[in-house]
C-alpha positions in Angstrom: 2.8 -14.3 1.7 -0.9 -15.5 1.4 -1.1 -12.8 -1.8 -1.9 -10.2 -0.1 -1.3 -6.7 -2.2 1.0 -4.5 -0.5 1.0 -0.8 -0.6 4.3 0.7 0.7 3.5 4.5 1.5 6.8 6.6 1.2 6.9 10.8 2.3 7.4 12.1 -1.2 7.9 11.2 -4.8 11.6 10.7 -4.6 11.9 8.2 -1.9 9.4 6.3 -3.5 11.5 6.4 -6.8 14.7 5.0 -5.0 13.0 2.5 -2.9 11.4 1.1 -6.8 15.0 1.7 -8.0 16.7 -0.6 -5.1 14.1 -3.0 -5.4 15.3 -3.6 -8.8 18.4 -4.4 -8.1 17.6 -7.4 -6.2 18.7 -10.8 -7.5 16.4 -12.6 -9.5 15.6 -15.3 -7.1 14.9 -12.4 -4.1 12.6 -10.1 -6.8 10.3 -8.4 -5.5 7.3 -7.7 -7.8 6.3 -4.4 -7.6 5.6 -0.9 -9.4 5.2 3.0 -8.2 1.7 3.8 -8.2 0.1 4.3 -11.7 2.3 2.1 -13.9 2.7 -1.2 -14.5 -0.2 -3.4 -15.3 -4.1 -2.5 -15.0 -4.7 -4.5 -11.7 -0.9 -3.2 -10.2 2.0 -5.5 -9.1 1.8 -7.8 -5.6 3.8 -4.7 -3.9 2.7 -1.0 -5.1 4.9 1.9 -4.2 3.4 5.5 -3.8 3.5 8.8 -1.9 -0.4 9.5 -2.2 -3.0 6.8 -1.2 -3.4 4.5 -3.3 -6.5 4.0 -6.3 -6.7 0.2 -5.8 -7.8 -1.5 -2.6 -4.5 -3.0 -1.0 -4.7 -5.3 2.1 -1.3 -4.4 3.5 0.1 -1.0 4.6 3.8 -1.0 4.7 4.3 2.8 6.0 8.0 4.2 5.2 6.7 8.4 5.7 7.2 9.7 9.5 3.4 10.5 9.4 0.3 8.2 9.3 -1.2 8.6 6.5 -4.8 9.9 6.4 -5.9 6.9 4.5 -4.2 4.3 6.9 -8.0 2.9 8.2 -8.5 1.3 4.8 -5.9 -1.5 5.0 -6.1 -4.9 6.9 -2.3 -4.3 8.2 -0.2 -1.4 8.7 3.5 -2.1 9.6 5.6 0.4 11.1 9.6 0.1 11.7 11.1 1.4 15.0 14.5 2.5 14.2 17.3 2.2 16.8 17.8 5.9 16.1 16.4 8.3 19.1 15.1 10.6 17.1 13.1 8.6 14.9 12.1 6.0 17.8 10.5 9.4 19.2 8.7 10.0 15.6 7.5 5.8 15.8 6.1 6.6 19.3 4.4 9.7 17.8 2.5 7.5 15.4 2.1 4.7 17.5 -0.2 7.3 19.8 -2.0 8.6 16.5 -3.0 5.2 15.2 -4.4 5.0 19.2 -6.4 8.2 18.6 -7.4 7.2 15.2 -9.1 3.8 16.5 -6.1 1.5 15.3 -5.1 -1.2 17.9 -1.1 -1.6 17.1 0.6 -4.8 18.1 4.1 -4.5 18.8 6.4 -7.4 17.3 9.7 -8.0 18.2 12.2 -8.4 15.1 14.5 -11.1 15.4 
């Protein structure tokens, strides 16, 4: 959408591995471009998947970790999923109050 570039920050080195492995496996008319951080071409692909903060300047945060990342300030957009799951609803309230603290007005969407 609009060409934004998309960073999609995952908690370690192997999540970030299987999330570029299942994106892979997507048909070819759902194909998401995309590479883990440091390979692929010079400039990066649209979506960039890493568990450090990124090199390149990225305009979307897409954040998969159950902590907001230290660098989270830089992007234009951060999403955030609330699972269903107690547990990790608690963890997404957690970081909703951090982004508060950190100066980060979140807007709540509803998923369809």
């Amino acid at each position: 959408r609009a060409k934004q570039r998309v960073f999609v920050y995952t908690a370690d080195q192997q999540s970030a591995e299987l999330l570029d492995e299942l994106l892979w496996q997507f048909e070819p008319d759902s194909f998401v471009p995309h590479n883990l951080a440091g390979e692929g071409p010079q400039r990066g692909a649209p979506v960039e998947i890493g568990w450090q903060a990124p090199k390149a300047s990225r305009q979307v945060l897409i954040n998969l970790a159950d902590q907001v990342p230290d660098f989270a300030r830089r992007f234009n957009q951060i999403i955030e999923f609330v699972p269903a799951e107690p547990t990790l609803k608690a963890q997404a309230r957690e970081r909703y109050k951090q982004y508060r603290q950190a100066g980060i007005l979140p807007e709540t969407i509803t998923a369809d």
